[in-house]
Backbone as CSV, one residue per row, in Angstrom:
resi,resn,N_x,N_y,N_z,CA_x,CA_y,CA_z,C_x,C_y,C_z
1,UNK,0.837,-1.179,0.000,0.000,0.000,0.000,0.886,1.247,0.000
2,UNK,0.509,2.472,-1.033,1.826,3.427,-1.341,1.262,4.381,-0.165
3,UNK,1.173,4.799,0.360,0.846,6.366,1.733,1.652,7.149,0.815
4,UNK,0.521,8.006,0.851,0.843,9.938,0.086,0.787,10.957,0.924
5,UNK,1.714,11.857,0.834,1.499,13.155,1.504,0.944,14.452,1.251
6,UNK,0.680,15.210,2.148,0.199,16.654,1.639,0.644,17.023,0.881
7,UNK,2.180,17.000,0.714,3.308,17.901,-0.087,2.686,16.945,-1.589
8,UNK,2.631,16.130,-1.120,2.657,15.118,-3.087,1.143,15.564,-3.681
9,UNK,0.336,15.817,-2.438,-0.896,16.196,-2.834,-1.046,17.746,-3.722
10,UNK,-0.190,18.940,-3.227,-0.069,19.942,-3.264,0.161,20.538,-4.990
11,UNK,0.773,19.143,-5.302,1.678,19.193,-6.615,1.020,18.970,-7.743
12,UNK,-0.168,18.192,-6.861,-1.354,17.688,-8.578,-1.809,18.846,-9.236
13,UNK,-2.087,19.067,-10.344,-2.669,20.154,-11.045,-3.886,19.797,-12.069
14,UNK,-3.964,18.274,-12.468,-4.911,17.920,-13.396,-6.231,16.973,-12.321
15,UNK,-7.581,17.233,-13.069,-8.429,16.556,-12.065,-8.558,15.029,-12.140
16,UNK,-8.029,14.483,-13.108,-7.626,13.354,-13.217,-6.262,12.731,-11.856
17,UNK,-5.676,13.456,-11.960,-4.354,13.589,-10.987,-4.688,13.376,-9.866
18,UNK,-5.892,14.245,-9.108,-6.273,13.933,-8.084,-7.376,12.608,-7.613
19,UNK,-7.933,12.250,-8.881,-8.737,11.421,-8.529,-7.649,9.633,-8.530
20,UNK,-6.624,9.788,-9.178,-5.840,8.942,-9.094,-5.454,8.418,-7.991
21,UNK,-4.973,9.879,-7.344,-4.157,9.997,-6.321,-4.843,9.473,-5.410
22,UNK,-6.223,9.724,-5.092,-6.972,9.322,-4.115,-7.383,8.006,-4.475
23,UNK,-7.499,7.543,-5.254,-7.927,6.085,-6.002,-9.277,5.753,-6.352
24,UNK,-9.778,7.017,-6.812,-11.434,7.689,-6.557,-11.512,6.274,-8.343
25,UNK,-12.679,5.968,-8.367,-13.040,5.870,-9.740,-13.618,7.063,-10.179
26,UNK,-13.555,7.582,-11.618,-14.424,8.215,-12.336,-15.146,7.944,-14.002
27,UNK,-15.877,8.026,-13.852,-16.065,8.644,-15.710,-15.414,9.847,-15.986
28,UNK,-14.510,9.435,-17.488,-13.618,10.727,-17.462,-14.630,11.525,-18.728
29,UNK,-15.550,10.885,-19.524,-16.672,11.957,-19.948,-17.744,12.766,-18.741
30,UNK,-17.431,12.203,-17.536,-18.160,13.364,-16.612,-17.252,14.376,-16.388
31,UNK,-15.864,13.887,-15.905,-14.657,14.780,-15.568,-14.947,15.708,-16.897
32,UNK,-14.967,15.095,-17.873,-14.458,16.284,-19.070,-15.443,17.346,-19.634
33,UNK,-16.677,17.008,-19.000,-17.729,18.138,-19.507,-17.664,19.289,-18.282
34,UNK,-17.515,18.546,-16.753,-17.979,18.999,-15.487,-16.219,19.147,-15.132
35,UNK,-15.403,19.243,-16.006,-13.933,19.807,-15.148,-14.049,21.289,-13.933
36,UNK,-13.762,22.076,-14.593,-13.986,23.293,-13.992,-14.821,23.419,-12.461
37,UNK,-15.910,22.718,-12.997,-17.275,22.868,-11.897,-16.662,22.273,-10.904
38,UNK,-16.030,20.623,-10.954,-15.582,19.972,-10.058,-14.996,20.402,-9.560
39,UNK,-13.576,20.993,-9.872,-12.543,21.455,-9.356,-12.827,22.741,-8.147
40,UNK,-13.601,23.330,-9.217,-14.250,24.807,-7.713,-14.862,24.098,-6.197
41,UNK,-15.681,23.468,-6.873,-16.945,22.673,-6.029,-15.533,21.928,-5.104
42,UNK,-14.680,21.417,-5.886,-13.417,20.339,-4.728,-12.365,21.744,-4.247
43,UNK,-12.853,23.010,-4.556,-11.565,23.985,-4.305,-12.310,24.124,-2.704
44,UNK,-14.033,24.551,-2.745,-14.391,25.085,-1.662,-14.449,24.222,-0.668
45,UNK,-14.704,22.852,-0.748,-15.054,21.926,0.120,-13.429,21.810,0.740
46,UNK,-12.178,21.778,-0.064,-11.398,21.719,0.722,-10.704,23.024,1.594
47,UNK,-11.084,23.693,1.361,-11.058,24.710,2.165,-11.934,24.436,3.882
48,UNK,-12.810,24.326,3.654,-13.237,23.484,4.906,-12.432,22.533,5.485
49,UNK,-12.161,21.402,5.262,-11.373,20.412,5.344,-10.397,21.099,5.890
50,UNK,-9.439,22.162,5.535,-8.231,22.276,5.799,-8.291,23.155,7.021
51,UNK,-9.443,23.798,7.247,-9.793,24.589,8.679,-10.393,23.677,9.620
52,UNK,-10.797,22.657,9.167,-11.125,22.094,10.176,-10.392,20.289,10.735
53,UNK,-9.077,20.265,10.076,-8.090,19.348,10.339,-6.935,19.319,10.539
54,UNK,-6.306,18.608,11.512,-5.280,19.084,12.269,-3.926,18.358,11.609
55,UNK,-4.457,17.125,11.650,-3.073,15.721,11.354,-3.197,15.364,9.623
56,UNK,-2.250,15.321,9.606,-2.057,15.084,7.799,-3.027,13.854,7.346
57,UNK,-3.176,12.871,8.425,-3.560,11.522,7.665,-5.248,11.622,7.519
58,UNK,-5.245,12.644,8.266,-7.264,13.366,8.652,-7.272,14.310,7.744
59,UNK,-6.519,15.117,7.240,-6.268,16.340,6.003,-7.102,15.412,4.756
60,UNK,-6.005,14.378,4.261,-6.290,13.439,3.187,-7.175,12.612,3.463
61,UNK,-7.363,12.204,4.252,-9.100,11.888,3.972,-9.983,12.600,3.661
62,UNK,-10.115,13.843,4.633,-10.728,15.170,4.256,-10.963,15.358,2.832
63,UNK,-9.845,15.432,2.256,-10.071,15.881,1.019,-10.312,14.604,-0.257
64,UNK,-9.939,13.620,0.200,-10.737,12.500,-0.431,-12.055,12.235,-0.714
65,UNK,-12.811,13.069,0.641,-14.115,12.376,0.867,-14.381,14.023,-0.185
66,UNK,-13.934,14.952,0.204,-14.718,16.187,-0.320,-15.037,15.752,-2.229
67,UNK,-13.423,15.545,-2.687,-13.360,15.247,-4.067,-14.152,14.092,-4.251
68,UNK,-14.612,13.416,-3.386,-15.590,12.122,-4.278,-17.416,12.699,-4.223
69,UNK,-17.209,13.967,-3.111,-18.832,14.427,-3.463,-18.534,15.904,-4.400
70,UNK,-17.580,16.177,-4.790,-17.783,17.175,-5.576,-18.092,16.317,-7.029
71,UNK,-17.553,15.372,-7.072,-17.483,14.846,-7.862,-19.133,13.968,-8.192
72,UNK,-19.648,13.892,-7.159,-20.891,12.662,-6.870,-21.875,14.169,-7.609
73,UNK,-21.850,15.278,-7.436,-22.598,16.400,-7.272,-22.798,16.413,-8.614
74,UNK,-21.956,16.610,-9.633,-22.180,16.753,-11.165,-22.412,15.511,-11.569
75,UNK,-23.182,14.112,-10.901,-23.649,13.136,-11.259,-25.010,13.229,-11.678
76,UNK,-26.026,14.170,-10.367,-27.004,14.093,-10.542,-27.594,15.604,-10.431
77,UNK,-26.449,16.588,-10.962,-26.718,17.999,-10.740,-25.739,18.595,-12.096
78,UNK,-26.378,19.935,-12.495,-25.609,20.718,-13.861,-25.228,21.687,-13.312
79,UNK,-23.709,22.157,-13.618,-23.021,23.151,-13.577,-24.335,24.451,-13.524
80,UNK,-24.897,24.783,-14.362,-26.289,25.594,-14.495,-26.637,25.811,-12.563
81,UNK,-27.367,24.562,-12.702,-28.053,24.138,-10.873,-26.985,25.034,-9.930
82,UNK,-25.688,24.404,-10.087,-25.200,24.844,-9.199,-24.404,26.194,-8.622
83,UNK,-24.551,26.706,-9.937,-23.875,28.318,-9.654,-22.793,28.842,-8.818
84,UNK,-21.188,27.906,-9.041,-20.273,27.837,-8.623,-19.419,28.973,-9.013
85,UNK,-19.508,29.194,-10.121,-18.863,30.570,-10.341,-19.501,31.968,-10.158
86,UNK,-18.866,33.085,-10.343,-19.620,34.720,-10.362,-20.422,35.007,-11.348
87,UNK,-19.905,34.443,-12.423,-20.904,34.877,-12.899,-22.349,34.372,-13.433
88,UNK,-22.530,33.347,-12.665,-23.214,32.611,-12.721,-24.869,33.473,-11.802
89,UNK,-23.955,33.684,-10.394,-24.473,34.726,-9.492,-24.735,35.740,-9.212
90,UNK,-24.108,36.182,-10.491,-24.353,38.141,-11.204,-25.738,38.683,-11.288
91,UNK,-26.537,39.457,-11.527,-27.886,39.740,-12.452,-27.329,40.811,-12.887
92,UNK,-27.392,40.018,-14.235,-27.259,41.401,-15.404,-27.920,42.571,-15.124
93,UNK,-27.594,43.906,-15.498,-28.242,44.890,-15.031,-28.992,45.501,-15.905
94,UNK,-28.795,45.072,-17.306,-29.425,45.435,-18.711,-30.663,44.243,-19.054
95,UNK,-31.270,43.394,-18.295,-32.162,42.211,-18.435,-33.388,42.303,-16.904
96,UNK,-34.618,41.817,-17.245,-35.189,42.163,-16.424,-35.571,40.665,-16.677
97,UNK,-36.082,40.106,-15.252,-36.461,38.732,-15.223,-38.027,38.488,-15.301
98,UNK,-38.842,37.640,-16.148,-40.297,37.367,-15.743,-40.292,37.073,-14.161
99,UNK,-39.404,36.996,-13.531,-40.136,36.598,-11.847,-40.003,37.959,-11.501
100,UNK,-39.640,39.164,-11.973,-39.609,40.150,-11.345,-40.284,41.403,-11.449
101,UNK,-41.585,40.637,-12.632,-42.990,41.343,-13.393,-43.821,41.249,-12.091
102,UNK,-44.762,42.333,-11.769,-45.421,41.660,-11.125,-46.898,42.258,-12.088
103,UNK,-47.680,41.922,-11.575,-49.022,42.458,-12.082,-49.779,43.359,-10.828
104,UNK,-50.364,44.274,-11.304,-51.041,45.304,-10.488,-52.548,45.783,-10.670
């Protein structure tokens, strides 16, 4: 059994890389439509993780478990749904929405 460290963790840059690393299975046609999304969705969750763990071997789990539900999330949810980025969360200021008609 190989044991990985933070530092080896630190170094991955592809989302494939990490799911390796962790020994996650994936579909890499989910990875490849839902890259981006995952990666944010696995940026914020580990941010948690890392405030709230002390010992390296609890870190990497942490972030194991986060990357297999960021990952579980664009299974049965669309980048759209989830509004991970800004501008996703913007309202245009030149567009007016039908929910924001009212009748009088």
């Amino acid at each position: 059994m190989t044991i990985y460290t933070l530092e080896q963790f630190y170094r991955l840059r592809d989302a494939e890389e990490y799911f390796e690393f962790f020994g996650l299975p994936y579909d890499p046609k989910i990875v490849s439509v839902n890259r981006l999304h995952i990666l944010r969705k696995f940026s914020t969750l580990m941010e948690e993780v890392e405030a709230q763990t002390t010992g390296e071997s609890e870190t990497l789990a942490g972030l194991r478990n986060a990357l297999s539900e960021a990952y579980s999330t664009f299974l049965t949810s669309s980048s759209v749904d989830e509004k991970l980025f800004k501008v996703f969360q913007q309202k245009p200021n030149n567009v007016v929405m039908a929910s924001d008609i009212t009748v009088e």
